[in-house]
N, C-alpha and C positions, 0 to 999 in steps of 0.2 A: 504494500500500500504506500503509495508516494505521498508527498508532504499536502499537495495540493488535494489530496481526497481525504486525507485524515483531518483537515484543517473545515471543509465543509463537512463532512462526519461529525466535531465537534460543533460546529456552528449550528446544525439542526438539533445535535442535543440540547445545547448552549438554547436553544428557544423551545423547548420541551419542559428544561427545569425551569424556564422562565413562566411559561404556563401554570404549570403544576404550581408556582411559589403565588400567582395570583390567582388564583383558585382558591389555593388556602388561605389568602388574607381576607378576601371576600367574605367566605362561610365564616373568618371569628370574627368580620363585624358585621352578618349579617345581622342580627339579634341586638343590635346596641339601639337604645332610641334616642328621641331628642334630650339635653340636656335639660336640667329641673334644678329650679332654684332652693336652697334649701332654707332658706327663711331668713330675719335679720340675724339671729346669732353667727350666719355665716357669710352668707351674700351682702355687698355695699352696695355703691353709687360708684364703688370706686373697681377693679380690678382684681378678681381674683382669679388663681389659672394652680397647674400643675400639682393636680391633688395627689393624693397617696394615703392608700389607706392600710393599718395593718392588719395583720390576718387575721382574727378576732371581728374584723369589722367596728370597733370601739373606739379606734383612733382616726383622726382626715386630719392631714398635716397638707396645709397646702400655701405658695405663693400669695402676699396680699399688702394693699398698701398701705396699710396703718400699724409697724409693730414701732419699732427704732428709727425707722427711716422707711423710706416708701417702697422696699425693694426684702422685705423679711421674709422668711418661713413661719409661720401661724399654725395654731394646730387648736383642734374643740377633740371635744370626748363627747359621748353617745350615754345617755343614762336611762336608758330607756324609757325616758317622757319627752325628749329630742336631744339634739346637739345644744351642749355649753356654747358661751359666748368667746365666742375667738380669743385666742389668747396670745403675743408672739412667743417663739420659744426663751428667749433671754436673752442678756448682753454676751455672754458665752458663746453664743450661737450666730445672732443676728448681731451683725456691726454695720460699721457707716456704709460697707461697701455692699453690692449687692447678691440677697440670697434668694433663687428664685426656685430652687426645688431641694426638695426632701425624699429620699433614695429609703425607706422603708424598708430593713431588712428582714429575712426569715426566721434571726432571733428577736427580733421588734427594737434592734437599737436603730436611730434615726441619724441620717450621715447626711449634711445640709452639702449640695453642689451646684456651681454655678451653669451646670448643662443637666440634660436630661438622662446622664447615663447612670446608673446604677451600678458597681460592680461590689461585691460583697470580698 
């Protein structure tokens, strides 16, 4: 097999896993709906974005503009009659500069970054 037929051999797979890879993102957002405000203990006037919740469901640590500065991680707790009033995490956590996500890990410690990656 010469370079020039292995290389279109790879190109059709090359758009077979590409298929298959949009296929599957499809089916796990089929099932998502519109986004739902969850009342003033959590939603402003102002911006709130990049939630995270942990695995218990009891915690939503999310992006907001009113903790230290207009750029903190926030976090409410769940007591089963609704969500507490937003809280920011602390001057430990939130400083002058901007924290706009909270990385939620699977033992429930919370790791403030300035992108959306998570790595444990």
């Amino acid at each position: 097999m010469g370079p020039a037929l292995m290389a279109r051999e790879m190109n059709e797979l090359s758009k077979i896993v590409l298929v298959i890879l949009l296929l599957l993102v499809a089916e796990a957002f089929a099932g998502w709906t519109e986004p739902v405000n969850l009342g003033p203990m959590i939603n402003t006037s102002g911006c709130e974005s990049s939630p995270s919740l942990t695995a218990d469901g009891r915690k939503l640590f999310f992006h907001g503009d009113n903790g230290y500065n207009k750029d903190d991680v926030l976090y409410s707790e769940w007591d089963d009659t609704g969500w507490t009033l937003r809280q920011p995490l602390g001057p430990q956590i939130n400083t002058l500069a901007p924290e706009r996500y909270a990385c939620v890990t699977s033992a429930g410690d919370v790791i403030p970054t300035t992108n959306s990656i998570c790595q444990e």
